[in-house]
C-alpha positions in Angstrom: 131.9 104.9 61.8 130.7 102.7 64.4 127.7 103.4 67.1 130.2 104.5 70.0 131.4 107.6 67.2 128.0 108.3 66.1 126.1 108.7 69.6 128.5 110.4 72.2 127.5 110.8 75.4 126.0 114.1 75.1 123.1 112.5 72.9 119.6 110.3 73.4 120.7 111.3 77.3 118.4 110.6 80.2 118.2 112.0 83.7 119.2 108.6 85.0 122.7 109.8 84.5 122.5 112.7 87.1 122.4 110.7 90.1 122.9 107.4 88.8 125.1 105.3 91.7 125.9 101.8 90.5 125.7 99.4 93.2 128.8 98.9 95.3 129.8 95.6 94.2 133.4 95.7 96.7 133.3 93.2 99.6 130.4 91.3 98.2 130.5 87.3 97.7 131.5 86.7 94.2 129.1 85.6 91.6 129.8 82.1 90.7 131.3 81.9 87.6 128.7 79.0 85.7 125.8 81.8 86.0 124.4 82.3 82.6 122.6 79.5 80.6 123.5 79.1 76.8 121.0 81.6 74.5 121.3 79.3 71.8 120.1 76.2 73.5 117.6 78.4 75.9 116.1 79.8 72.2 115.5 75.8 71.2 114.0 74.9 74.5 111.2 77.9 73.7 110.3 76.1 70.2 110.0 73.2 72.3 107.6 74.7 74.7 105.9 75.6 71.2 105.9 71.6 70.1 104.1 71.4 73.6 101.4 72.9 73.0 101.7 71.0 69.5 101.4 67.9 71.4 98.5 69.1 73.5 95.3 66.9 73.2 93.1 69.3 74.6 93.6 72.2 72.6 91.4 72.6 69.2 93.0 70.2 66.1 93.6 72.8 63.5 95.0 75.2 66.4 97.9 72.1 67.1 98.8 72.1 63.6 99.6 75.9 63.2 101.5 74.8 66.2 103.9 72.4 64.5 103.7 74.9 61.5 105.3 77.6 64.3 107.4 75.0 65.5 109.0 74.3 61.9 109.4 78.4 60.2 110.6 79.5 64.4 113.2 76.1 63.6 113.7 77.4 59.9 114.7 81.3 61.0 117.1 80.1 63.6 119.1 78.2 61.6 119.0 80.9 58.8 120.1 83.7 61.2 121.8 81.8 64.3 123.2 79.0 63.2 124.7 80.8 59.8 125.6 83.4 61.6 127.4 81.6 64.4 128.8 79.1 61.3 129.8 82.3 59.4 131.8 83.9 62.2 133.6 80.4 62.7 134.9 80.7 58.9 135.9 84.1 59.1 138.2 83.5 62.1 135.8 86.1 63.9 134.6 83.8 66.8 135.0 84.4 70.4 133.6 82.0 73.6 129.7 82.1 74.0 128.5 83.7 77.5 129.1 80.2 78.6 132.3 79.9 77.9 132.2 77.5 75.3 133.7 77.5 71.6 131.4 78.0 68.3 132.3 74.8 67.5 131.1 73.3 70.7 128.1 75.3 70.3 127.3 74.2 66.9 127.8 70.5 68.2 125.9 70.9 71.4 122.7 72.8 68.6 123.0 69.8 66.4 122.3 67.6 69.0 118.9 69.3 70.4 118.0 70.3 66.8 117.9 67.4 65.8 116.4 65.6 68.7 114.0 68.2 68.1 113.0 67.6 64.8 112.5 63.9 65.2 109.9 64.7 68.0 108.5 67.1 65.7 107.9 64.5 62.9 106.7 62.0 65.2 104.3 64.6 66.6 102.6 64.8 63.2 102.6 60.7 62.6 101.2 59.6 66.1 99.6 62.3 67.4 98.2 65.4 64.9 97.0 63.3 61.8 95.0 60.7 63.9 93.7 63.7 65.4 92.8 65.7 62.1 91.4 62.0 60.8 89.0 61.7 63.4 87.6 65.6 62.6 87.5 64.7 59.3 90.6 65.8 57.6 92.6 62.8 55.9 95.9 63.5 54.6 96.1 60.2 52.6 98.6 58.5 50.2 98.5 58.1 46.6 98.3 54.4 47.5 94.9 55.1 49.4 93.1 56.5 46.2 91.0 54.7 44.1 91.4 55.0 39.9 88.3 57.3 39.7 90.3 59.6 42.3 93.4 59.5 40.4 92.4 60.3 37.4 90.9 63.2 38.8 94.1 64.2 40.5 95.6 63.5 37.2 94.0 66.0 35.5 94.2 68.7 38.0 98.1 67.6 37.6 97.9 68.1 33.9 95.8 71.2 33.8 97.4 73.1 37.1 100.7 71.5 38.5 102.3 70.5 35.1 102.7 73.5 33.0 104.7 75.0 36.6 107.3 72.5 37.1 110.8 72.8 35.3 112.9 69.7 35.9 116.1 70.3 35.9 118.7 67.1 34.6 122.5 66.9 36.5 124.9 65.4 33.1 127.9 66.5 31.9 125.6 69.4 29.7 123.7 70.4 32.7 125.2 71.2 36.1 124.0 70.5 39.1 121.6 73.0 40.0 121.2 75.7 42.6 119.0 74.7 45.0 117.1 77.7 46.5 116.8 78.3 50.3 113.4 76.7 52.4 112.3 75.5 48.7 110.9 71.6 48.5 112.7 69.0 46.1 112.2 66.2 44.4 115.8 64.0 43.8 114.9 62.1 40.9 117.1 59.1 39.3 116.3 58.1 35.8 117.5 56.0 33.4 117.8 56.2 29.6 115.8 53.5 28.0 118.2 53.5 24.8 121.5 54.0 26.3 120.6 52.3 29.9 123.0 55.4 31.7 121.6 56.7 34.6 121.0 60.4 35.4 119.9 62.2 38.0 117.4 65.4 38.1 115.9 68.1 40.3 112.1 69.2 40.6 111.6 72.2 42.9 108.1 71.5 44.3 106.3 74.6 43.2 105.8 77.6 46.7 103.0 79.3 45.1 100.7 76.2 44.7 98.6 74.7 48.3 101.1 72.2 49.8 98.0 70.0 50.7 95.7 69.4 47.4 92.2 68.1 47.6 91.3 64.7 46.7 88.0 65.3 46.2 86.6 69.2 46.2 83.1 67.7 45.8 83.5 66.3 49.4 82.1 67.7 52.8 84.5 70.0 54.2 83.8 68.2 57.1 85.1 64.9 55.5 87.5 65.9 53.3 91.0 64.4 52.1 94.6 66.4 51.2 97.5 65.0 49.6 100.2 66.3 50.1 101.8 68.2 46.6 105.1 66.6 46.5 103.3 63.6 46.4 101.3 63.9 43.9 103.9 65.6 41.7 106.1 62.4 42.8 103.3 59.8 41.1 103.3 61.8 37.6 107.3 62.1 37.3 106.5 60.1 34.0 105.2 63.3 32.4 108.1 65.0 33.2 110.5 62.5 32.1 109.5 61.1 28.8 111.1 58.0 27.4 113.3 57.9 30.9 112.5 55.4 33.2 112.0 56.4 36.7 113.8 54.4 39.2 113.4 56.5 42.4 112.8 59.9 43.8 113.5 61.4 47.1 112.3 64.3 49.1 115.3 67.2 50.1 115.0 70.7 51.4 117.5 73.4 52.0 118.1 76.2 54.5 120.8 79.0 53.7 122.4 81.4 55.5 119.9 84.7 54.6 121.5 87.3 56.8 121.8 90.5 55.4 125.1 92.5 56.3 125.4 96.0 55.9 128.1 98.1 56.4 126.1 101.5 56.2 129.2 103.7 56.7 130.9 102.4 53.6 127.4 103.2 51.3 126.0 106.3 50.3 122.3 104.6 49.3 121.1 102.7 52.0 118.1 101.6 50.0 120.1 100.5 46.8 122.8 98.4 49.2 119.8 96.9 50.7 118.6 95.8 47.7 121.8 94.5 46.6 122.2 92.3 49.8 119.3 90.8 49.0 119.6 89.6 46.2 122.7 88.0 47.4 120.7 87.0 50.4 119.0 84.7 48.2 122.7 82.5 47.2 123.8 81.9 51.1 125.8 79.1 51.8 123.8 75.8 53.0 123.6 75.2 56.4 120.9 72.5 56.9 120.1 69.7 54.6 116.6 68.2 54.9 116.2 64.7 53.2 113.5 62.5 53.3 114.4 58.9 55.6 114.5 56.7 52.8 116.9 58.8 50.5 119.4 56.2 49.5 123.0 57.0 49.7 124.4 57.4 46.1 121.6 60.4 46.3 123.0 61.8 49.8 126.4 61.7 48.8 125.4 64.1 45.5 123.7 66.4 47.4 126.3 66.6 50.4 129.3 66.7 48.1 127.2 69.5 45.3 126.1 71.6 48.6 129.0 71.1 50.9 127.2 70.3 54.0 129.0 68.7 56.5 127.1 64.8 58.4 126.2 67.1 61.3 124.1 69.6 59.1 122.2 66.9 57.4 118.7 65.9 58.9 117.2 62.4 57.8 113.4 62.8 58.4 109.9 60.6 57.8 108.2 62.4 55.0 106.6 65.0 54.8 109.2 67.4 54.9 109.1 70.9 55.8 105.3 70.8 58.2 105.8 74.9 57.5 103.2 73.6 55.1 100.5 72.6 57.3 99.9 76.4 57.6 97.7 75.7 54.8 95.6 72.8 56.5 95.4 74.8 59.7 93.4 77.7 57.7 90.6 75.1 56.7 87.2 76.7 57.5 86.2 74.7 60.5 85.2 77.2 63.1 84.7 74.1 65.8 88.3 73.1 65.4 90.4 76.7 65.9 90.2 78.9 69.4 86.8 80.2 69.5 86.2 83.4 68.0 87.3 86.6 69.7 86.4 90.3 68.5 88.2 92.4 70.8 87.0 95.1 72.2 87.3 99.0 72.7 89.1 100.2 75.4 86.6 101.7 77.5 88.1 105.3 77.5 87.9 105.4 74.0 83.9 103.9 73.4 82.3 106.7 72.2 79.5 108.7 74.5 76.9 107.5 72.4 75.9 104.3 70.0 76.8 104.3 66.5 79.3 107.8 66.8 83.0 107.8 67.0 84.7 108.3 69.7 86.3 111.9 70.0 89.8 110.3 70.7 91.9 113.7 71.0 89.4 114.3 74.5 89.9 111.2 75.7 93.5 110.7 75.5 93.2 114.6 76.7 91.1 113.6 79.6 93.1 110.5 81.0 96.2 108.7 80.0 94.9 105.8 78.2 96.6 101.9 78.7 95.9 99.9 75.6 96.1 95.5 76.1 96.2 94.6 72.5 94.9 92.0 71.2 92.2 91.9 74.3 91.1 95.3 73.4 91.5 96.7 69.6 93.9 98.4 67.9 92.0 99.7 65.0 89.7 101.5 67.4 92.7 103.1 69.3 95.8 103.4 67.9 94.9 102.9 64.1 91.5 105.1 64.8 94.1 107.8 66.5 96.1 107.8 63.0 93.6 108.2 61.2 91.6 111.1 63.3 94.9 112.7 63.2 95.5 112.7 59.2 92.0 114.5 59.1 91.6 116.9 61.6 92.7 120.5 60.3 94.0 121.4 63.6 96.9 118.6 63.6 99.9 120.4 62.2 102.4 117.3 62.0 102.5 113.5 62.4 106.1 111.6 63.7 105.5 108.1 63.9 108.5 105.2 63.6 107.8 102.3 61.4 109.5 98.8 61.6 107.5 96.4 60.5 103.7 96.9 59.1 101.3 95.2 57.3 101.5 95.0 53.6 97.6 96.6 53.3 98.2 98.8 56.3 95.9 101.5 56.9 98.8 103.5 58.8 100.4 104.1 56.2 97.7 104.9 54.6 96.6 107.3 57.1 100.0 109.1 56.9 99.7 109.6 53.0 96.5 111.4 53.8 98.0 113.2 56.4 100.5 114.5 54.2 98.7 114.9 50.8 96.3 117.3 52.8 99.2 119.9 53.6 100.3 118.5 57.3 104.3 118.1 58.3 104.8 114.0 58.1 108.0 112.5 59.3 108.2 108.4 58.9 110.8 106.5 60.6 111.2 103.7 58.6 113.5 100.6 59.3 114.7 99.3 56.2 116.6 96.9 58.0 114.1 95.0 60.1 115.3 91.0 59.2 112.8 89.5 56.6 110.9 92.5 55.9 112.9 94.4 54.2 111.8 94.5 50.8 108.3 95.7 52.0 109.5 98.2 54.2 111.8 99.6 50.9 108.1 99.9 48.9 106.7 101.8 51.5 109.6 104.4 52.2 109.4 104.7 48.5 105.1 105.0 48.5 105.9 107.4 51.3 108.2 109.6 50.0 106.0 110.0 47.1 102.8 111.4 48.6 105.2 113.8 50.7 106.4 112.2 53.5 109.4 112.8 54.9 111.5 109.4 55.3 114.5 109.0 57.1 116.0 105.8 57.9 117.4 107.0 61.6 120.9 106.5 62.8 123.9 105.0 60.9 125.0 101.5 62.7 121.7 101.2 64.4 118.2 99.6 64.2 115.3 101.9 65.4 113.2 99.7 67.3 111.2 101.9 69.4 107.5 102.5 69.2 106.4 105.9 68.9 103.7 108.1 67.4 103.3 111.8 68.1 100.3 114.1 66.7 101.3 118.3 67.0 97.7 120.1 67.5 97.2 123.7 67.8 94.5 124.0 70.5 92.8 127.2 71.7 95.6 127.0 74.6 98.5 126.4 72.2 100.2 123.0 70.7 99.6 120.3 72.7 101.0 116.7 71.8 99.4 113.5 71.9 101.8 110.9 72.2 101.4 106.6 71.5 104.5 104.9 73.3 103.7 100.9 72.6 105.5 97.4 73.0 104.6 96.2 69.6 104.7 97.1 65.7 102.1 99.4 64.4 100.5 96.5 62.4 96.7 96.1 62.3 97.3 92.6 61.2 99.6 90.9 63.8 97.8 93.5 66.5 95.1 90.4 66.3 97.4 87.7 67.4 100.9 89.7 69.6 99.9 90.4 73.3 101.5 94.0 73.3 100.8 97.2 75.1 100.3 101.1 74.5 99.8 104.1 76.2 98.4 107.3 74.8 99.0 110.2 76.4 99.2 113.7 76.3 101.4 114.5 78.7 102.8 117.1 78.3 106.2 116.0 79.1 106.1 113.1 77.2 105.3 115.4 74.3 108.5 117.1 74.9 110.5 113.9 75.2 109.1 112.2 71.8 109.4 115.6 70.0 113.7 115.5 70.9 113.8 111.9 70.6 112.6 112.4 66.8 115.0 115.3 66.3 117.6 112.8 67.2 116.8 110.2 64.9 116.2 112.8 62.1 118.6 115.3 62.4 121.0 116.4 64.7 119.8 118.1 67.8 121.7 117.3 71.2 119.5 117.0 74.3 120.5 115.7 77.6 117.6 114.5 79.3 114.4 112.6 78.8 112.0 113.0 82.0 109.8 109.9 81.3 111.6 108.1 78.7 114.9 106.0 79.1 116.2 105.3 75.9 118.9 103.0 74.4 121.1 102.4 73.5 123.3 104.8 75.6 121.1 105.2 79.3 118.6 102.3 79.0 120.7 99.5 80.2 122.1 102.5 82.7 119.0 103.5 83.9 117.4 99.5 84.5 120.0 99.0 86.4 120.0 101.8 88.8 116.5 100.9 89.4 117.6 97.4 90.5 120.2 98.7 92.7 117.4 101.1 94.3 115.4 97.9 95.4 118.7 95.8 96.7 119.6 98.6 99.4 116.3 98.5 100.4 116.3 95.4 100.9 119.7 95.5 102.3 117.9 98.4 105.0 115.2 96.2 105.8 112.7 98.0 103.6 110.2 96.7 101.1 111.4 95.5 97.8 110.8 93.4 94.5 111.1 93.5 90.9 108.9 92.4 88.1 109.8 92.0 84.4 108.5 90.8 81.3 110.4 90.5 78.5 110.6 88.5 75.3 114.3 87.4 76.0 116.5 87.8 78.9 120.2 87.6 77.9 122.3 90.7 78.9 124.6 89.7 81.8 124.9 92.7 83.1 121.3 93.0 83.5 121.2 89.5 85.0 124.0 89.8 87.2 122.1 92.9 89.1 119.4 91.2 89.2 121.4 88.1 91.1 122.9 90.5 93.5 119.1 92.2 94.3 118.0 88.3 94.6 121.3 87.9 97.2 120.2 90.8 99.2 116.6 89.3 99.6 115.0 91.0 96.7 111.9 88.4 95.5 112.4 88.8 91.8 110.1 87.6 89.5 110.5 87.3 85.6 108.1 86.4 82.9 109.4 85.9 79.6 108.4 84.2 76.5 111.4 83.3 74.6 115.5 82.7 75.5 116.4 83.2 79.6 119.9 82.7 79.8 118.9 83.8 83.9 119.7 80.2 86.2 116.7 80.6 88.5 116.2 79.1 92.3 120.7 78.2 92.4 121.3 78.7 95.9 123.7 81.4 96.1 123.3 83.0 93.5 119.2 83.2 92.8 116.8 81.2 95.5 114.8 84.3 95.2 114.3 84.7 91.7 111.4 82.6 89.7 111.2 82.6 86.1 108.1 81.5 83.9 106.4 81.2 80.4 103.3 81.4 79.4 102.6 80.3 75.8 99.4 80.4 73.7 97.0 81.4 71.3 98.4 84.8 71.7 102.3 85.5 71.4 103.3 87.4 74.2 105.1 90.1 73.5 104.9 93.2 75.7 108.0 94.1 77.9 107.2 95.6 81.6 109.9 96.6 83.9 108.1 97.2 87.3 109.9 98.1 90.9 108.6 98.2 94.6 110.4 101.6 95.2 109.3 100.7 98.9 105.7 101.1 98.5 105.8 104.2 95.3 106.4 101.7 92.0 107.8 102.4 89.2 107.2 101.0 85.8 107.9 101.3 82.4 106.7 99.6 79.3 108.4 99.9 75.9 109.9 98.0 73.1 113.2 96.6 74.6 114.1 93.4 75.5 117.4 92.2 77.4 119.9 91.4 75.1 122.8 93.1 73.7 121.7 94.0 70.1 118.5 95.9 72.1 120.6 97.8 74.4 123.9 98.5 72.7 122.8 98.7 68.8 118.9 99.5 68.8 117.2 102.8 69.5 114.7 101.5 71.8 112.0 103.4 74.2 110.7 102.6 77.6 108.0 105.1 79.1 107.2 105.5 82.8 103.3 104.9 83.6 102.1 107.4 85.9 98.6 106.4 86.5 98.1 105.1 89.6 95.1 102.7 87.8 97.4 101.5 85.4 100.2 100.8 87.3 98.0 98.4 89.6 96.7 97.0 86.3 100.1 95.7 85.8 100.3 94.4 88.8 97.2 91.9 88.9 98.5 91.3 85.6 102.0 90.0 87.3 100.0 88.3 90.3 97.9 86.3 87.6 101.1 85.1 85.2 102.9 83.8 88.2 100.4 82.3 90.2 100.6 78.5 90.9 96.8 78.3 89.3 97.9 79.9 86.1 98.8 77.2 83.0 102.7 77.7 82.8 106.1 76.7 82.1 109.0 76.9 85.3 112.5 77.5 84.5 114.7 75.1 86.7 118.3 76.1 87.5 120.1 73.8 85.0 118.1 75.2 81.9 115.3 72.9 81.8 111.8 74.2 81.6 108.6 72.2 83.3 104.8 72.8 82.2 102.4 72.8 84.8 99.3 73.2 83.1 97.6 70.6 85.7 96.6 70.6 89.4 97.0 67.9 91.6 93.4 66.5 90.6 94.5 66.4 87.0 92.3 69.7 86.0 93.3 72.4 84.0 94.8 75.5 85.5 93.7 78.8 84.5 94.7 80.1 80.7 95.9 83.4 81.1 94.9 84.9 78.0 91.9 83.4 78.4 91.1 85.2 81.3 92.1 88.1 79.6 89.7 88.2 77.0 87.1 87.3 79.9 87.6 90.3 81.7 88.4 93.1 79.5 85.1 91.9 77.5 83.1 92.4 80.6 84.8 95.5 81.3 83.9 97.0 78.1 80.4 95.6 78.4 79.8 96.9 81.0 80.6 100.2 80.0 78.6 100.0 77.0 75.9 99.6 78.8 76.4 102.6 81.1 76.4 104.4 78.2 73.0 103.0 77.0 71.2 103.6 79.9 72.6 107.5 79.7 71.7 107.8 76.4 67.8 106.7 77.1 67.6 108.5 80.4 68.4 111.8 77.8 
């Protein structure tokens, strides 16, 4: 059964469809056929812009190291999901052109090329430019041959004591084949040879994941002067105690990546938990598709590991050690406040302080009083949507909870609020994605720890992801049931709330209500409903509905009227979304596009898009809201929701947008538009032929404004300022 047979057109239907009139494309000038840049290499020139801010002198030390971190698990995720996938498809005999027109195999050439380009800047960024930096804060990572005796024998017994009784070295001989070499796991090639019989062997020792990857030297030492070795090499000067009577002749580092994309076929499975589960597990024994070895791996040991793995030249990357600076995730936690971003509590959203100090805010009034705009992380989510939750699972009046789940923390109060809610007698429904890439496994022990206290769990719609991200509270009020509705941008995860730029809106709207309430019928049952009046939802309408919306603004500009077009997004790759927007640019439309990760839009191409600018803004905050916003000649529209612009969003994703109605928050969005694309504001420009420019200097050399800084700046004032309204009141009574 595939999507097309399990949504027909008479379901997840929006009122778009009623009076939708595509744009009348006959007569106009052709669109020129090299229009769309390549997603692939767009997605590596984001984790470059990432290595930029890795590179970055001014920002705070320990920040540029998570940074190259970032860098290194964004690199390690592509080629586990992209590159296998695209690899995969070429073995199967299932691969088609890109959007550019160009075979896998070119594609996988034309990835090579920049990856590894990549990673060679992203070593050198750590030799010449981060490890100075840390040394001069303080924080050495030094060599074995740096240590004095005293030193190493201390390191030797913390080898002994805590290292030692972990490692399991694994010998390659006739008795012992070669072994499997886990995915993202660090190695140790070790040659060895037999002091009685002189034969050489060679062995395996899989750097242990659970132990710090920096160890150190000293714990005695100032934090504030303190030196890390790295484990593999400490583990590399003590591989006499793992080899006995062998003498060691030489060891290299090597690391792994495997294809780890899960496929499901859910129509052929009755259990979509236990198949899930099965996957996996199999997950875990993908073929290799990138081979990491350490630069002075001699080549007897390469040509083991390339012929035992079966990795081609073009998959293996020869690095300086260390490998895999995933680990300096570790460093970048060390407890120097003076080195990270200064500190930032955000604040509650100024509907939602409460009327006097040290009470809780009655958030059923407030939301009941005035749609509510949430900026997370500027302004908090535990006092808004978590606080919401939770009010919700306690008040006796709330009859039911419906809330969508795709990922979550793995302490996270929501659900913990929803077990309440349902262990004290209320109607629960959780919407839990099992299938959300990588988190799987948590999101299958929490529909089970769900289901247990009560919950209902479904697991929506076969042959599609739910991404959307919706919470709706049922309350019998003196009037009758009124619903309280959260539509947001982001997960509902206290924990990554704190560092993802998303938005929310709470509302009880009536008519939002009423939207959510058949939208959850769809994804849990089988109602059939037609329209949604403030909701476009994919993956049916929502590409449908965008796109009469960008039509709208091209006649007007086409009739002389005002016009323009604003959208965020994390990725911009669906052509048919792009190639409206190139027609609206044609007729005169001033499009403008902020997005954080892949554009395959070609920008400023006379033609085609001199009125289209596309930028990024990266930080200490990853953006992640998507806004959709439209002149409609002086009456805008815009929506916020969970979709981004590609074809898995639109065509296989249940995603959400909803229509903010507020005249104050729809001017909100808009200073936040004029402020991302200002020439003052710290960003990166999209040129037409794919290649992205920081400008994060004026002419003098000073720094432009930071965005997110700004926005802490201002929505702490705001909320400030409120506060002390409220103060004043509270005396004056």
């Amino acid at each position: 059964m595939t999507a097309e047979t399990t949504l027909d057109e008479d379901r997840t239907a929006s009122d778009f469809d009623d009076d939708f009139e595509p744009l009348d494309t006959d007569g106009a000038p052709e669109l020129l056929d090299e229009r769309y840049l390549d997603r692939e290499l767009s997605w590596l020139a984001f984790n470059q812009r990432v290595l930029e801010l890795a590179e970055d002198p001014r920002l705070p030390v320990l920040e540029r190291a998570n940074f190259l971190a970032i860098f290194a698990s964004n690199l390690d995720e592509f080629f586990m999901v992209r590159v296998a996938g695209l690899k995969r498809r070429i073995n199967t005999g299932l691969a088609v052109p890109t959007n550019i027109g160009r075979t896998p195999h070119e594609v996988l050439s034309d990835i090579s090329q920049k990856a590894h380009e990549l990673q060679y800047r992203h070593a050198a960024a750590y030799q010449e430019l981060l490890k100075p930096a840390l040394a001069e804060s303080g924080i050495h990572v030094v060599s074995w041959g740096g240590l004095d005796e005293s030193e190493r024998e201390h390191l030797h017994d913390y080898f002994s004591g805590q290292i030692f009784p972990v490692l399991m070295p694994l010998a390659v001989d006739p008795a012992h084949p070669f072994p499997y070499i886990s995915g993202l796991s660090l190695n140790l090639s070790v040659r060895v040879r037999n002091s009685r019989t002189g034969r050489q062997e060679f062995a395996r020792v899989k750097v242990p994941q659970m132990l710090p990857r920096f160890v150190r030297v000293d714990p005695s030492e100032s934090v504030e002067d303190a030196r890390y070795i790295a484990l593999e090499e400490l583990i590399a000067n003590h591989l006499g105690d793992l080899f006995p009577g062998m003498e060691v002749l030489d060891h290299h580092v090597f690391r792994v990546t495997r294809n780890e994309d899960v496929e499901i076929e859910e129509d052929e499975t009755e259990n979509l938990i236990k198949a899930l589960e099965k996957e996996l597990l199999r997950r875990r024994f993908g073929p290799p598709i990138r081979l990491e070895i350490s630069d002075d791996m001699d080549e007897v040991t390469l040509g083991l590991l390339v012929r035992e793995l079966d990795v081609t030249e073009q998959e293996v990357y020869r690095l300086p050690s260390p490998l895999d600076l995933g680990g300096l995730f570790d460093l970048a936690k060390i407890d120097r406040p003076e080195l990270h971003y200064p500190t930032h509590v955000p604040a509650t959203n100024v509907q939602l302080q409460p009327s006097e100090p040290n009470r809780r805010a009655d958030i059923f009034a407030a939301i009941g009083e005035k749609d509510v705009l949430l900026h997370h992380p500027y302004e908090s989510f535990a006092t808004s949507v978590q606080a919401f939750l939770e009010q919700a699972a306690d008040d006796p009046d709330v009859l039911a909870i419906k809330q969508t789940l795709y990922r979550t923390s793995g302490d996270s109060p929501i659900v913990e609020a929803l077990i309440d809610a349902a262990e004290s007698g209320k109607q629960v429904l959780a919407l839990v994605e099992i299938k959300a890439r990588f988190d799987e496994q948590a999101n299958i022990s929490w529909a089970r720890k769900l289901e247990k206290a009560g919950v209902h769990v479904v697991y929506g719609l076969v042959g599609l992801k739910t991404h959307c991200k919706l919470a709706l509270v049922i309350r019998q009020e003196k009037d009758g049931l009124k619903h309280y509705s959260h539509i947001g941008t982001g997960n509902y995860n206290p924990k990554t709330s704190r560092i993802y730029e998303d938005l929310g809106l709470l509302t009880a709207d009536d008519q939002v209500g009423k939207d959510l309430t058949r939208l959850f019928n769809e994804l849990s049952g089988y109602a059939i409903e037609k329209k949604f009046k403030r909701l476009l939802v994919a993956p049916l309408h929502l590409r449908k509905g965008l796109l009469k919306l960008i039509a709208q603004e091209t006649r007007n500009a086409e009739s002389g009227r005002p016009s323009g077009i604003r959208i965020k997004v994390n990725s911009m790759v669906d052509e048919a979304i792009i190639d409206g927007l190139y027609r609206a640019s044609n007729a005169g439309v001033p499009v403008e596009i902020w997005v954080r990760g892949i554009c395959s839009l070609r920008p400023g191409i006379p033609g085609l898009s001199e009125n289209i600018e596309v930028r990024s803004i990266l930080g200490r905050y990853l953006e992640h809201s998507r806004i959709f916003s439209f002149h409609n000649d002086g009456d805008p529209v815009v929506y916020i929701g969970s979709a981004d612009m590609m074809h898995r969003n639109l065509d296989r994703r249940v995603e959400a947008l909803v229509r903010l109605t507020d005249p104050d928050h729809v001017a909100e969005i808009g200073e936040l538009f004029d402020e991302a694309m200002a020439e003052h504001t710290s960003s990166w420009w999209l040129a037409g032929d794919g290649t992205w420019t920081r400008h994060s200097t004026d002419d003098s050399g000073r720094p432009l404004d930071d965005l997110q800084h700004l926005r802490i700046q201002r929505v702490a004032q705001r909320s400030t300022r409120v506060a002390q309204r409220g103060t004043r009141s509270a005396k004056r009574r």
